[in-house]
Steps between C-alpha positions, in 0.01 A plus 500: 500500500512718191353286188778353269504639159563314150872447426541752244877654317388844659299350804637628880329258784411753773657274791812682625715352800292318779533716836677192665791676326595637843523149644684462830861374525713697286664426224726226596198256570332613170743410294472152722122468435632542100722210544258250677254591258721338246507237757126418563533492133717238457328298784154538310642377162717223638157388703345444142640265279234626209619873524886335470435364210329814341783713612803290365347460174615849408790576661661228354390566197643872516832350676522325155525764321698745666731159537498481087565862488827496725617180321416721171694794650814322677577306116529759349621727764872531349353651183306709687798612724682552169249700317494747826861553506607579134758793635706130690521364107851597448639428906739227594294208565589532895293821553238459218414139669487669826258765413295312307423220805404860721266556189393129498451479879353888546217392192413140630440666865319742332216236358497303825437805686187638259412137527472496858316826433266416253394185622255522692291718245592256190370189735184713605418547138559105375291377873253719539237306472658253731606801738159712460392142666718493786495826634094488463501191696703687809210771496285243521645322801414850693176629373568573102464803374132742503383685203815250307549600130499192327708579190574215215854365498596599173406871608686446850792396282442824280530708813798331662656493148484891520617571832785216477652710238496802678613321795784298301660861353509666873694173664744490193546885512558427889682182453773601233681823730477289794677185279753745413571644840545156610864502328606780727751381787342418826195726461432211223480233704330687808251767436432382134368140609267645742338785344440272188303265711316796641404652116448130399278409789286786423425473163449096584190599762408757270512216147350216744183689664330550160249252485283607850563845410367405151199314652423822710487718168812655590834598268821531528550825607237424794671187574842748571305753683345200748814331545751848534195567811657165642875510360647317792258179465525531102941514492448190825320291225691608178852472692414171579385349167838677344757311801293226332562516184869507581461116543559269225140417355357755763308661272341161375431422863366822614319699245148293588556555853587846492203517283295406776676686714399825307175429578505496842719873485303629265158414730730618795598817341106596412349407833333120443587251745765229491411318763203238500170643677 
């Protein structure tokens, strides 16, 4: 295996996609091995009361605050509607009421959606100590890592700081046409929902792989190129973290497990066993 070098802001790790790219089974059962990595995840942070407890910690924390920012919002959310529609100042009341609940309904979706979108990357940041923890203890459980990088937190943090922002503006730049084309009759309510949890379940394997690509000296860009080699497993995994999220408190629930599930795809996606020897 090629040597790992120093995380760096210019710094490409030579590791492309592992040849077990071509794996057998087709694409169906790939995306299938995605979702039961998410899981084995599960399983392995249910089976640990410690890692639980590590993982909550967070997430709750960031639920807090993206709670506190929709109460924020939804008080003041007839102001808001008002400031947006100055040209329905001088309507009957019928009308101007009735546009400005679209306004006040089309804006609060709006947050909730980026929410669900930025998430994952905002909890990341606030954990990841607790995370970085987790997701080294899965490597652990099947043989660690050779040649590791052992990086301090607060540069981890640095790094995933950098590449959460990059990662944040794509999924909103994604996320606000497809919240749009989700008022359009039937094609709204069909195509729109799925597609979104396709984009979304992307960037969520691409957001929640960082720390054993990090501990491999890798980057974001590498950590696309590896999983786009194994798109079917990657959108298996991400899919089912976003179907997830859907659930009240899902996000809470699931973010440490699909932590540790992360690890398991991203070992899977660079060719190091997942299965005890």
């Amino acid at each position: 295996m090629t040597q790992p070098q120093p995380l760096g802001p210019g710094t490409r790790h030579p590791i492309t996609a592992h040849p077990a790219t071509a794996r057998a089974g087709g694409t169906a059962q790939e995306f299938l091995a995605g979702v039961r990595m998410l899981l084995r995840g599960l399983g392995l942070y249910l089976s640990n009361p410690r890692l639980m407890l590590f993982g909550l910690i967070p997430a709750l924390i960031s639920f807090a605050l993206y709670l506190a920012a929709f109460g924020t919002l939804f008080y003041f959310i007839s102001d808001i509607a008002s400031w947006l529609t100055p040209f329905a100042d001088g309507w009957e009341e019928g009308p101007q009421e009735l546009v400005r609940l679209a306004v006040a309904i089309a804006v609060l979706g709006l947050f909730v959606l980026v929410g669900m979108l930025t998430f994952t990357a905002i909890t990341l940041l606030i954990g990841d100590p607790f995370y970085e923890k987790i997701s080294e203890a899965v490597e652990n459980r099947y043989g660690g890592v050779p040649d590791e990088i052992d990086l301090p937190w607060h540069k981890t943090m640095r790094l995933s700081l950098a590449d959460s922002i990059r990662l944040i503006g794509l999924t909103v730049i994604c996320g606000i046409p497809l919240f749009v084309l989700g008022f359009v009759p039937v094609l709204g309510q069909t195509v729109v929902p799925v597609v979104a949890a396709f984009v979304g379940g992307w960037f969520l394997a691409v957001e929640l792989t960082g720390f054993p690509f990090y501990r491999r000296g890798m980057r974001l860009a590498d950590r696309r190129r590896v999983l786009r080699a194994h798109r079917p497993a990657a959108l298996g995994f991400g899919v089912g973290v976003f179907v997830c999220f859907l659930i009240p408190l899902g996000a809470v629930l699931v973010t440490p497990a699909a932590v540790a599930g992360a690890a398991l795809l991203s070992r899977r996606a660079l060719g190091f066993p997942i299965e005890h020897r």
